[in-house]
N, C-alpha and C positions, 0 to 999 in steps of 0.2 A: 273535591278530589284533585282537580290539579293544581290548588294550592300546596295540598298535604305533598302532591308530585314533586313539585318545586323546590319544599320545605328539605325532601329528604336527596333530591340532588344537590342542596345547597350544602347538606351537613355531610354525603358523601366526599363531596370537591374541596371541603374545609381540612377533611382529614387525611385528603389524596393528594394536598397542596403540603402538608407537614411527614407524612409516611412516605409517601411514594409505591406506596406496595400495587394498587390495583393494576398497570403492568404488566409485575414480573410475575401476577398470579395467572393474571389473563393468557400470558404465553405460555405459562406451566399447562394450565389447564386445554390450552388449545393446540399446544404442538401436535406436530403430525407424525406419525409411526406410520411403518407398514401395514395396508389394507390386511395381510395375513395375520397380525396380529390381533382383530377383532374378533376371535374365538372365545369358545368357553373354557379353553386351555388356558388363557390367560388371565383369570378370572381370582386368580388366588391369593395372589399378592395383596390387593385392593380389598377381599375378606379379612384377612390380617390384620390389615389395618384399620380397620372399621372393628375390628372386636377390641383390636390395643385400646382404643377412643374408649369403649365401654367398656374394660377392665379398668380405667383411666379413673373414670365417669363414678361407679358404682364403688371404686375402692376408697375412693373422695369422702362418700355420703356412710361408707362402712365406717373410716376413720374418724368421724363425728363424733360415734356412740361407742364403738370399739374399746376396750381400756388396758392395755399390753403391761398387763402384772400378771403376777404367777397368782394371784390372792382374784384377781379380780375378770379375767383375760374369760374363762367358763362360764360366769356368769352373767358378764354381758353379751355375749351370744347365745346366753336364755332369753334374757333382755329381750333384745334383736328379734328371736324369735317370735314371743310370747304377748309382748306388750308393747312393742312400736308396729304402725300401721304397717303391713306391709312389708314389714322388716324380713321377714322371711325371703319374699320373693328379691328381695334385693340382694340378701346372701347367695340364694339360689341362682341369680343371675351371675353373679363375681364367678361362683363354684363353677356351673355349668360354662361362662362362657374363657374360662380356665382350659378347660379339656377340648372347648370345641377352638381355642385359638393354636394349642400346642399340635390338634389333628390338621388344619389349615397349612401351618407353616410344614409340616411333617410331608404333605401333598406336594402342596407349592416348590418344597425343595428337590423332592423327587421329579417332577415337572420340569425345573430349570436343568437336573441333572440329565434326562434322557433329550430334550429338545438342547443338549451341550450349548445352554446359556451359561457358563462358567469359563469359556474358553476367549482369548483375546477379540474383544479388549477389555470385557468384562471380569478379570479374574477378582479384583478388589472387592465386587458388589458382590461376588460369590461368597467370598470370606468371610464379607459385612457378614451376609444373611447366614453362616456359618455361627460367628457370636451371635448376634439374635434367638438365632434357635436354642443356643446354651442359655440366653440368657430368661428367656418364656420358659425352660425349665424348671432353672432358678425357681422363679417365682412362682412356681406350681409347687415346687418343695418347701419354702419357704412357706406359705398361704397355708399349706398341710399341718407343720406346726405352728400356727397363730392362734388354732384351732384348741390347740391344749386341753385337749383331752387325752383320755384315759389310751387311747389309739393313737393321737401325734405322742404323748410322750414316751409310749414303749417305741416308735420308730424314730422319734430322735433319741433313743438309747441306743438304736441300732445304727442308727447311723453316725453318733460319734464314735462306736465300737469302730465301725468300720474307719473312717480316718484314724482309729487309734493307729491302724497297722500300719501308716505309711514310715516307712524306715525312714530312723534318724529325727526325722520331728515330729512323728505322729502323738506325741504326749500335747505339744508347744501348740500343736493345728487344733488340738480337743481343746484345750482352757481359751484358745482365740475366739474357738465355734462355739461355746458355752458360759465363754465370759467368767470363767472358774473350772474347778475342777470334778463339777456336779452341775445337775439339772435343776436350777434357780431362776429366783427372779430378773438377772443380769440375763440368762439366756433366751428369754424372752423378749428384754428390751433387744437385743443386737437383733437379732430375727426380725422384728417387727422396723429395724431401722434399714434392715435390707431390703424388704417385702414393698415396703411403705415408699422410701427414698432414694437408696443405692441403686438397688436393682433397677428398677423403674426408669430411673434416670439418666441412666446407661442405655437402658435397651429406648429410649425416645431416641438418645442421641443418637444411637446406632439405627435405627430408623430413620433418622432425617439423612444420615448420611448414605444410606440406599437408596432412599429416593431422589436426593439429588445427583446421585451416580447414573440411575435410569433416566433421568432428564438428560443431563451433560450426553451419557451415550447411546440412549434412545432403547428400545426395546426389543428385544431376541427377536427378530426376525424367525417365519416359521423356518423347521427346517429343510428342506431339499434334498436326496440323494444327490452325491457326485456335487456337491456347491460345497466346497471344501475351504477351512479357514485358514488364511493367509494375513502374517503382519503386515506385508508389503501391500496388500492389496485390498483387505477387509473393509475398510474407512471409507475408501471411493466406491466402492460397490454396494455400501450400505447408505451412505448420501444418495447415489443412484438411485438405488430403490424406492428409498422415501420420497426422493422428486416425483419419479416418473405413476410410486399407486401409493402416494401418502394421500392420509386421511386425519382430521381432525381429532384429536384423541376424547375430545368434550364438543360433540356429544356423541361423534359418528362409533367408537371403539367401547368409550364409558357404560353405554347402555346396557351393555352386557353384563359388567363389573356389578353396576348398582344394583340388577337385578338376583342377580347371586346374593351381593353383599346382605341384600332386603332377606332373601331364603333364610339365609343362614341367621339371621339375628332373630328369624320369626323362631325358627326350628330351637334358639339357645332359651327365647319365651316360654315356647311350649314344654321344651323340658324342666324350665324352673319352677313352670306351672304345674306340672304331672308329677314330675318325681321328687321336688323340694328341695332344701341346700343338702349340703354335705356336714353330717353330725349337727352338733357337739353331743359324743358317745357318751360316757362316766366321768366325774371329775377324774383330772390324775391323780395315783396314787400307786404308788410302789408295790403297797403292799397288797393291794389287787392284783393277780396275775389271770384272772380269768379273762384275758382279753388276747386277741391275733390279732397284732399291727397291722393288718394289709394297708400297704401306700390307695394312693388314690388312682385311676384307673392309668395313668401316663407311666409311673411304674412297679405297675402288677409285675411286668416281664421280667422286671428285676427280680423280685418278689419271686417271681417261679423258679425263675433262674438257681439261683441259692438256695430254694428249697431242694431242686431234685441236682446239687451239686456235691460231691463228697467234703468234708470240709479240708480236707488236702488241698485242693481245688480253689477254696474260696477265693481265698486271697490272691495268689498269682492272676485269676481272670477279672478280679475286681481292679486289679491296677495297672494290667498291665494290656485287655482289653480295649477298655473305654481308652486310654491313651494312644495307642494304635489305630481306634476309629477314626477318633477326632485327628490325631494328627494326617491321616491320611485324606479326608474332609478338604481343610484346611490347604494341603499343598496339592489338592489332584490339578488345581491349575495352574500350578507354578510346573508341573511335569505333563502336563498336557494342553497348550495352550494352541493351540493350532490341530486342523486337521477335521477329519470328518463330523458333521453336526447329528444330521437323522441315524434313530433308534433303530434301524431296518439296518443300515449299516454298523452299528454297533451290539451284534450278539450280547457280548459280556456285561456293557451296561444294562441291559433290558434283564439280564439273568438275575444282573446284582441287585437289582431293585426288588425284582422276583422274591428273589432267596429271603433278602431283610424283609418283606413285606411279610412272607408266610411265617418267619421266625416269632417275627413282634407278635402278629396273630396268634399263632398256637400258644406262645409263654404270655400272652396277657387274657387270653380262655383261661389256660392248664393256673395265672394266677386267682381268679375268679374263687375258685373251690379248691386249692390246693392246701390242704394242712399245714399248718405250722410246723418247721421243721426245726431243730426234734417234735418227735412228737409229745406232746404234754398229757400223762396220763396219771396225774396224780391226787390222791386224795387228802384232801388237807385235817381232817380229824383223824388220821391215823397218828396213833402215840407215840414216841420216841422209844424205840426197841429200850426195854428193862436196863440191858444188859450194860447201853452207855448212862446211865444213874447212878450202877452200882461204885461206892465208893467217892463219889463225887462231894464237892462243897454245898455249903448253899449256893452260893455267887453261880457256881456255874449249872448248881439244878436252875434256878433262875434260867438263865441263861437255855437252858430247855425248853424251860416255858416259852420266852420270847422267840426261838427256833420255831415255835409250833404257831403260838398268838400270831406271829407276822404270816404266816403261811409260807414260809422260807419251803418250804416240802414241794411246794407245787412244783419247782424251778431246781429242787437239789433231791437226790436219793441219800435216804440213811434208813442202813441196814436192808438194802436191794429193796425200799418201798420209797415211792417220791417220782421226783419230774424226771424228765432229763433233757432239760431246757440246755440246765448247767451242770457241771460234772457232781459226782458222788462227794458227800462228805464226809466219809467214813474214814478217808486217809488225809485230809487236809492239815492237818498239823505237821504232816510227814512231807506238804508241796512246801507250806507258808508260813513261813514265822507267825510270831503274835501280832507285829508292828505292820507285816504285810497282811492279815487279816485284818486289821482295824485298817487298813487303807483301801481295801478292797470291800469292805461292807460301807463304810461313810462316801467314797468316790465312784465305785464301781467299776466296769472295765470290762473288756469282752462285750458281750450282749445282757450284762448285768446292770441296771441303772445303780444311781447313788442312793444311796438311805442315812445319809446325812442329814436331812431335813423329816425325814419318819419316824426315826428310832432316838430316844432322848439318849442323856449321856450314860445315865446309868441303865437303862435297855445295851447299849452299845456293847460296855464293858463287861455283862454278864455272858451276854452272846458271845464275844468275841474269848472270854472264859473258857466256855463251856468247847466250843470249837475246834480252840488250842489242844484239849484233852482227847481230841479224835484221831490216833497216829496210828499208821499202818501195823498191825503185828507183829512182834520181832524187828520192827524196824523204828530207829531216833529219831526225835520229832528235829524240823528244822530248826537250823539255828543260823544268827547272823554270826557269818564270823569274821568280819570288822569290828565288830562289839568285842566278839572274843577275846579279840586280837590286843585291845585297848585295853581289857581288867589284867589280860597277864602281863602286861609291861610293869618291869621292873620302876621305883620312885623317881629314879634317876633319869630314864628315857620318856616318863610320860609328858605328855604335851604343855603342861604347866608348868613344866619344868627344864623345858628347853628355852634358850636364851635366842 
């Protein structure tokens, strides 16, 4: 034994004679904070980061067996499942400890915000942990569609809908987030290089950059009524402190930390063990609509949100909400950087935590069981009313059939029978050209995915036939008229004939 002792002092001192690190670990780990900082208030930060490690850790060993194709991406998380040891609980741990990292940081930021750990000199490590929390989103959203089922790919249809509507470049933001102009294989890979590499690797560095913020300037002090923060005077008053009841942070502070951090990583076990991973629901497939996207539980509230919204509504609070949160996030310590610390003297803080706390709750319940809005009440063997047959081609009775075959009905009413996911089509010749038809069934838009990849060409062309022939009563079907405009030019002004 004290050979082996010796052996491994010699290969320590070997590789502390070439790094140099043992040190500045040593001082990391030993620095002294305030004695009032050894709470279980402070406890949340250091859970964070012990889940990052195992979202780290797990998504490593996912990435092995994993295969980020649109063809292949379902059935190796049958795989995963089914025939690798354990596979399961490994997924389940990535899922679960997904939710249990995004609920930590959710905590922990509400924690810094009422103990006004954001105020000088700390404003930067506020912000830091600002991106972070965007960025542990991320990757909650991203992981949702890797899943590529039949549930992430109706809600990444919903969710490039919705970047459609961002003015002025929400077309340019859809083919970036989708790698085309439909839900493909390319959409997949960028996903998976977000999930896997981009995201990930931003959000380490944005964590390494917090924690050496909280080294450099030590840790939030609890706080005191009447101990009020001052530029002039914060810095010697918190060296003070730390002299006169500092404390070791490893081991006198940490014990706390670790014992948490051990809770919480048993608690993400036992859920993986109890409840299992998350999906994979039905392959995707367009022309199944028997399915309700609900996201994953981080955002339900979304999910509720928009369902019990008018759609007048939608859009103004989808963009111009979330923009106002965050940018409000973001600068509250650039416009509050000094001044009172404790919650007791801060009403409106303690209100405002309040108010979002109850919010999130009720709209991530009311998402739980809240119907799909519209609501989808359609029966897909109901026939194509007589009446739009009558007089028709082949090409476009065709074109019936595949209306019916694809179950196009679940999602559209014709003749007041059908969905109303998406609007009636009983007057759509009368909204959409033919050429905007054929762009709107192959690409999709709205809350409609693409059917590019479902429907062959000659399915496409009888559909989009038959469609054309559905114009409002007494009223002319659309027309382009740029086209128009080009057949009636005289031979002399048309475009091949200009010098």
């Amino acid at each position: 034994m004290p050979r082996l002792t010796e052996t491994a002092k010699s290969v320590y001192q070997w590789f502390e004679d070439r790094l140099g690190l043992g040190k500045p670990i040593l001082d990391a780990v030993e620095h002294e904070v305030p004695e009032s900082t050894a709470s279980w208030w402070y406890v949340f930060g250091s859970a964070a980061t012990v889940l990052l490690v195992m979202q780290v850790m797990t998504g490593v060993l996912l990435g092995l067996v994993y295969s980020p194709s649109a063809g292949h991406a379902w059935a190796s998380l049958e795989f995963l499942d089914h025939s690798v040891t354990l596979g399961w609980f490994l997924r389940a741990l990535h899922g679960w400890g997904s939710d249990f990292m995004i609920a930590i940081v959710l905590i922990h930021m509400a924690q810094v915000f009422l103990f006004g750990a954001y105020k000088f000199p700390r404003e930067l490590t506020w912000i830091v942990g600002v991106v972070c929390l965007l960025l542990t989103l991320g990757m909650a959203f991203t992981g949702q569609v890797l899943r590529f089922d039949q549930d992430s790919y109706w809600g990444l249809g919903i969710g490039a809908s919705i970047v459609s509507r961002v003015p002025l470049i929400g077309g340019a933001l859809v083919k970036l987030m989708l790698g085309g102009p439909i839900i493909a294989g390319p959409t997949l890979t960028r996903f998976f290089a977000l999930h896997v590499f981009i995201i990930p690797g931003l959000l380490i560095a944005m964590v390494g950059v917090h924690l050496w913020m909280v080294l450099r300037l030590g840790i939030n002090e609890w706080p005191m009524p009447g101990r009020l923060v001052s530029k002039t005077t914060y810095t010697r008053d918190y060296h003070k402190l730390t002299k006169e009841t500092g404390i070791a942070f490893v081991p006198d502070a940490a014990w706390k930390d670790a014992i948490f951090a051990a809770a919480i990583m048993l608690s993400v076990m036992a859920c993986a063990f109890f409840f299992g991973p998350f999906g994979p629901t039905g392959q995707p497939d367009p022309t199944i609509i028997q399915t309700a996207p609900k996201p994953d539980v981080a955002f339900l509230w979304i999910y509720a949100v928009l369902a019990y919204l008018p759609p007048s509504l939608e859009t103004p609070v989808l963009f111009i909400a979330p923009v106002l949160g965050i940018g409000a996030m973001l600068l509250l310590p650039l416009f509050s950087p000094q001044g009172e610390k404790h919650w007791s003297r801060r009403p409106i803080a303690v209100l405002m935590v309040a108010v979002i706390a109850v919010v999130l709750g009720v709209f991530t319940h009311l998402g739980t069981y809240t119907p799909w809005s519209p609501i989808m009440d359609a029966w897909t063997s109901d026939p194509v009313p007589v009446r739009y047959l009558h007089n028709r081609t082949p090409l476009e009775r065709q074109g019936a059939l595949v209306l019916q075959n694809k179950q196009c009905r679940n999602c559209h009413a014709v003749g007041g029978s059908g969905g109303l996911r998406g609007p009636a089509l009983d007057g759509v010749a009368t909204r959409m050209t033919e050429d905007q038809i054929f762009r709107q069934v192959l690409q999709g838009g709205g809350n409609m995915p693409a059917y590019g990849n479902s429907l062959s060409p000659a399915e496409t062309k009888a559909l989009v036939r038959f469609l054309s022939t559905l114009n409002t009563e007494n009223e002319p079907k659309a027309i382009d008229a740029s086209r128009d405009l080009v057949t009636t030019l005289p031979d002399s002004a048309s475009p091949a004939r200009v010098q």
